[in-house]
Backbone bond lengths (Angstrom), bond angles and torsions (degrees), N, CA, C in turn:
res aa  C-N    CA-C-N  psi(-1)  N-CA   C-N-CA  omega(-1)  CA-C   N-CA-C  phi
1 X - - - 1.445 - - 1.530 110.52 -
2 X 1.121 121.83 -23.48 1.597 107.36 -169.40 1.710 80.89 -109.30
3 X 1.103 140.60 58.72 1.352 141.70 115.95 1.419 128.05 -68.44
4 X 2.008 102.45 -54.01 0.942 133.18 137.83 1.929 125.81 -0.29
5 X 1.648 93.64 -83.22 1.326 88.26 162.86 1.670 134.07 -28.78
6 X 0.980 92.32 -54.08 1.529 112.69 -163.40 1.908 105.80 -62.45
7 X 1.325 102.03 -40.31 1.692 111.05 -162.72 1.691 88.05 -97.17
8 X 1.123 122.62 -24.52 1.688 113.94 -177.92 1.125 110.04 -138.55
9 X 1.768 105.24 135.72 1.310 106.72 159.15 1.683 129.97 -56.42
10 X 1.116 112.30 167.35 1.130 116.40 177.17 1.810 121.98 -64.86
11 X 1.595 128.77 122.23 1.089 105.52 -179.23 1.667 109.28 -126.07
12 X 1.200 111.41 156.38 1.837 124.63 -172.21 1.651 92.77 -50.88
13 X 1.205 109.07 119.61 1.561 115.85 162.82 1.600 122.76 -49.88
14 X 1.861 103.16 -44.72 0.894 124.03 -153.91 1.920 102.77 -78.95
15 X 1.380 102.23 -33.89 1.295 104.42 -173.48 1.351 119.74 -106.89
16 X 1.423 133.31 -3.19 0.988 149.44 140.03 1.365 117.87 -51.84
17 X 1.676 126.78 -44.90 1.056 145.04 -179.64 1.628 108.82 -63.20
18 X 1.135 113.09 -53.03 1.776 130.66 -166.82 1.538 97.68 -81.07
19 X 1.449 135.13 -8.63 1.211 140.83 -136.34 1.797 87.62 -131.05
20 X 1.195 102.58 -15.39 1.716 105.07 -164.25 1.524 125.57 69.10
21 X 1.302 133.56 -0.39 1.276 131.30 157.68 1.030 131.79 -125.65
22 X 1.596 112.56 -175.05 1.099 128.16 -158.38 1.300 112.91 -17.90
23 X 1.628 100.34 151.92 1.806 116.48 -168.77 1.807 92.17 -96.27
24 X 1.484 111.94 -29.20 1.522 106.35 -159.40 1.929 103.17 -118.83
25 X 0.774 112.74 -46.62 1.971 103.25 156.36 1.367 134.82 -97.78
26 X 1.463 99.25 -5.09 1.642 97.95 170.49 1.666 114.75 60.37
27 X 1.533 99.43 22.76 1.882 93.23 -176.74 1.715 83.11 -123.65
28 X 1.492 141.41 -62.52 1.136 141.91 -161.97 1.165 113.56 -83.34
29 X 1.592 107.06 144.17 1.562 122.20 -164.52 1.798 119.33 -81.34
30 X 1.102 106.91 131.00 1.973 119.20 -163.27 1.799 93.01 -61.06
31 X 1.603 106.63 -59.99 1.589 117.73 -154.29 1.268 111.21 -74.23
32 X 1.419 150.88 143.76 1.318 129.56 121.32 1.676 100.42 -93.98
33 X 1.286 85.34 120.04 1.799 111.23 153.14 1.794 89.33 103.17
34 X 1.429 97.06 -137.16 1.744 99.65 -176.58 1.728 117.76 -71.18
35 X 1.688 98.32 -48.44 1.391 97.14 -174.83 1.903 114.64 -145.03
36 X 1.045 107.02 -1.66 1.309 128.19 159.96 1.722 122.29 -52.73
37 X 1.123 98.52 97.82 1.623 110.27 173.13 1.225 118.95 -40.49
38 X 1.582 119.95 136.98 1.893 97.64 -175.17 2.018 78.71 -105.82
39 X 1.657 89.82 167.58 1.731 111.59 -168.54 1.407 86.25 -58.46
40 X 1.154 152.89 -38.85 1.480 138.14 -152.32 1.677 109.77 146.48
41 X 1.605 96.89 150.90 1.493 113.94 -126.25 1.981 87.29 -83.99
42 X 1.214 100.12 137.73 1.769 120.67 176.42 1.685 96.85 -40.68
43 X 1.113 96.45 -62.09 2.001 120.91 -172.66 1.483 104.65 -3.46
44 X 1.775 73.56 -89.21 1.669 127.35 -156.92 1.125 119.69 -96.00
45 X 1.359 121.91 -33.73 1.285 132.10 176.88 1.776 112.27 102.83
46 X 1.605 101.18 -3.55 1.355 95.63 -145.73 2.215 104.01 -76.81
47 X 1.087 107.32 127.40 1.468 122.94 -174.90 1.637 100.98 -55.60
48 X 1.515 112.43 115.52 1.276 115.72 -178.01 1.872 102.12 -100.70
49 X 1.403 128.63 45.16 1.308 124.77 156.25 1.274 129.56 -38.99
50 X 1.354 98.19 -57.08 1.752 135.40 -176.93 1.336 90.28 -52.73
51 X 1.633 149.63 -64.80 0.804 129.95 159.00 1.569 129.11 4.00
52 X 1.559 123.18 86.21 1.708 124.57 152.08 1.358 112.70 -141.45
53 X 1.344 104.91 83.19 1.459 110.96 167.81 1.689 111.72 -46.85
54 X 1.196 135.63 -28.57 1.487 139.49 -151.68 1.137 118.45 40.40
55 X 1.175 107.98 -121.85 1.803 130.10 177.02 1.185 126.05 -77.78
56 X 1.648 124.48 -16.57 1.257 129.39 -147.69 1.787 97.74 -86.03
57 X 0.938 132.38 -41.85 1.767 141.21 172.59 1.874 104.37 -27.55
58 X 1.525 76.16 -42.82 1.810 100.28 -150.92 1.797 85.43 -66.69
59 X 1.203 80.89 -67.24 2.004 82.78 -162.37 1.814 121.16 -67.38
60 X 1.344 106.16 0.84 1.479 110.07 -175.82 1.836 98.90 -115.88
61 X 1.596 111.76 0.40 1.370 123.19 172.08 1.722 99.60 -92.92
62 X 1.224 94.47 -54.16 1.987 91.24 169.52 1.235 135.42 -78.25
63 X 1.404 115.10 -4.60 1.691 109.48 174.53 1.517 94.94 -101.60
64 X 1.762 130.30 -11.89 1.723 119.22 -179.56 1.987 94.84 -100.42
65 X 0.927 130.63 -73.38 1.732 124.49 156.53 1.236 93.86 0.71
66 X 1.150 119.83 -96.97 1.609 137.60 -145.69 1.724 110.02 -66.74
67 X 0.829 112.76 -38.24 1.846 116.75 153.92 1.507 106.12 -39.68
68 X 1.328 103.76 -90.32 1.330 122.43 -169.16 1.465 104.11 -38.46
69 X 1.485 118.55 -56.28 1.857 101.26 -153.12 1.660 76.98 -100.52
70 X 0.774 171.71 -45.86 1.321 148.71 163.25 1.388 109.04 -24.14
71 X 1.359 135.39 -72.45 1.251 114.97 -164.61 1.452 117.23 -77.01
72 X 1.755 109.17 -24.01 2.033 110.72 163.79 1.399 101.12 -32.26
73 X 1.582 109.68 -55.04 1.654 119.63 -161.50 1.481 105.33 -72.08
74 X 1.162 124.32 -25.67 1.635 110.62 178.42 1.719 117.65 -80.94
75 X 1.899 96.27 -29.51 1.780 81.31 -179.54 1.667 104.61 -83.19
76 X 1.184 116.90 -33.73 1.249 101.27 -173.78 1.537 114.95 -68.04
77 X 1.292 121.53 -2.18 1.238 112.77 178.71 1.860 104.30 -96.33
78 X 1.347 114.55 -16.23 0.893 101.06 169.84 1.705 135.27 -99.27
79 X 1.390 92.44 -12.38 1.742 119.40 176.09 1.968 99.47 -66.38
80 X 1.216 107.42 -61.69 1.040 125.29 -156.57 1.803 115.93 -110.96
81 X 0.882 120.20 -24.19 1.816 140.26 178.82 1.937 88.11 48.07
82 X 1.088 114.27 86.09 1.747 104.82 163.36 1.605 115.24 -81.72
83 X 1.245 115.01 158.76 1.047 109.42 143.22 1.421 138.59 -23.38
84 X 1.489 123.46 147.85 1.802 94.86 -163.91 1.758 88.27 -102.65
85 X 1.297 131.72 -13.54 1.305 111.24 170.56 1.779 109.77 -70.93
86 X 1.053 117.29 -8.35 2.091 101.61 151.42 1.421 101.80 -91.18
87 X 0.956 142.90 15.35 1.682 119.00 159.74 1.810 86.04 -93.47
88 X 1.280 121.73 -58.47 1.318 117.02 -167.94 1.641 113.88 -44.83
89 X 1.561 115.74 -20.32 1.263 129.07 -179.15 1.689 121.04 -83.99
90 X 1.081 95.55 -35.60 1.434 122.47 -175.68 1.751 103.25 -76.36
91 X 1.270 85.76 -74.07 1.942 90.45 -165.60 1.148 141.68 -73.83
92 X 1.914 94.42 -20.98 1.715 101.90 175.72 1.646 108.23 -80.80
93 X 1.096 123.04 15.93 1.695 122.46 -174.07 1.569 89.29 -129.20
94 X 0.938 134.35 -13.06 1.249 142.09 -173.00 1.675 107.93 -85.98
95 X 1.317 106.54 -58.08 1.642 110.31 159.16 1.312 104.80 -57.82
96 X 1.282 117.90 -59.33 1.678 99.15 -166.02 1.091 124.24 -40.12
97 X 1.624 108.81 -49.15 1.292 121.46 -155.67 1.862 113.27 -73.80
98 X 1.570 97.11 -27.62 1.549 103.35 -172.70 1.277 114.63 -98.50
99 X 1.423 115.95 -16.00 1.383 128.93 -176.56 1.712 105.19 -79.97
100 X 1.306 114.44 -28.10 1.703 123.78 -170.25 1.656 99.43 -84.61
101 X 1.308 113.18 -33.54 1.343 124.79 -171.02 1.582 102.99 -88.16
102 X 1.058 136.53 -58.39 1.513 134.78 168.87 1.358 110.64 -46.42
103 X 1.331 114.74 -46.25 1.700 105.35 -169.31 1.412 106.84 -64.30
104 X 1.678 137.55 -45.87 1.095 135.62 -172.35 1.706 110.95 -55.70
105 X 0.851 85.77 -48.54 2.085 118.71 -175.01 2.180 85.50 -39.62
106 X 1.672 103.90 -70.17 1.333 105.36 -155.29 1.677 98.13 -78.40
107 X 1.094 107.91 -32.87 1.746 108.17 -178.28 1.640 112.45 -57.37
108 X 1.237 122.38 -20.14 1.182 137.26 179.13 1.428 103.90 -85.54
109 X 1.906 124.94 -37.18 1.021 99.31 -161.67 1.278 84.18 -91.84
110 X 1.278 127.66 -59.39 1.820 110.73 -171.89 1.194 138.60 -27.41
111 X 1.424 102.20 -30.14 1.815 102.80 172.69 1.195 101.85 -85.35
112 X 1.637 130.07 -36.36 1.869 110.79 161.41 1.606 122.29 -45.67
113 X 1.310 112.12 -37.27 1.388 114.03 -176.92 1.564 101.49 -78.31
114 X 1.446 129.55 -18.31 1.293 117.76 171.82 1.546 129.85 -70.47
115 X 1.321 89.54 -41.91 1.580 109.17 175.13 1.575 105.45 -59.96
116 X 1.409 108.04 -69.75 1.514 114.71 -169.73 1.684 97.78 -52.68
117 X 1.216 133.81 -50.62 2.097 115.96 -170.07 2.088 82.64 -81.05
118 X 0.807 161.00 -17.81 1.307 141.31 168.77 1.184 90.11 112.64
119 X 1.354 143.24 25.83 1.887 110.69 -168.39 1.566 91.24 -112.22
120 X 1.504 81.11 150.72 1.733 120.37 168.20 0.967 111.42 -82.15
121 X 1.624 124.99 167.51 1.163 119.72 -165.51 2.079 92.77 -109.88
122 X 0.990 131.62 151.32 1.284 114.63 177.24 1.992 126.52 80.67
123 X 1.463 92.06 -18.66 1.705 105.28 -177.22 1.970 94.99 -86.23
124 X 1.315 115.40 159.69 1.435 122.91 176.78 1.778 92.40 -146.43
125 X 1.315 113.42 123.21 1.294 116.43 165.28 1.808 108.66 -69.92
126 X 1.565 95.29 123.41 1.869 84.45 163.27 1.212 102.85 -131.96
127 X 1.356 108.85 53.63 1.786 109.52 163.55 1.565 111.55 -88.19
């Protein structure tokens, strides 16, 4: 990585990540297709193996999702009491739609934030 340095500037993890590309030039694209990692970036060349977001997309897509249309669903049920086939109308497309869109968003940024602190997936420092 601190070769790296030298051949690239430094780029925002965060917005590179949410942006879908590259962790290390910020010009070549992370995904092929919705959420599928491509082998390594058109750009730069740089080999996205290292790439393992795991679980973390998943669980920071369900505790912000699940806030949000959970509590949409509690005031309007209490402002208004609808029918529950419009919550069933309302909310199950409502997760879909934000839950498919957040996960790409954070899966992009976590593997920027992986690349940029250096970590492996499976390595444990015991220095």
């Amino acid at each position: 990585m601190d070769d790296d340095k030298a051949l690239f500037p430094p780029v925002d993890p965060f917005g590179a990540g949410a942006r879908g590309c590259c962790p290390r030039c910020g010009q070549g694209k992370l995904f092929d297709g919705m959420l599928k990692v491509k082998p390594a970036c058109a750009s730069c060349g740089l080999d996205y193996s290292f790439a393992d977001s795991g679980d973390g997309p998943v669980v920071f897509v369900l505790l912000i999702v699940g806030f949000v249309v959970v509590g949409a669903a509690l005031w309007l049920e209490v402002n208004y009491s609808p029918p529950l086939w419009l919550h069933f109308l309302l909310w199950i497309p409502a997760v879909i739609v934000f839950g498919l869109g957040l996960m790409r968003v954070l899966k992009g940024v976590l593997i920027a934030l992986q690349y940029r602190n250096n970590a492996r997936p499976g390595e444990i420092d015991r220095g």
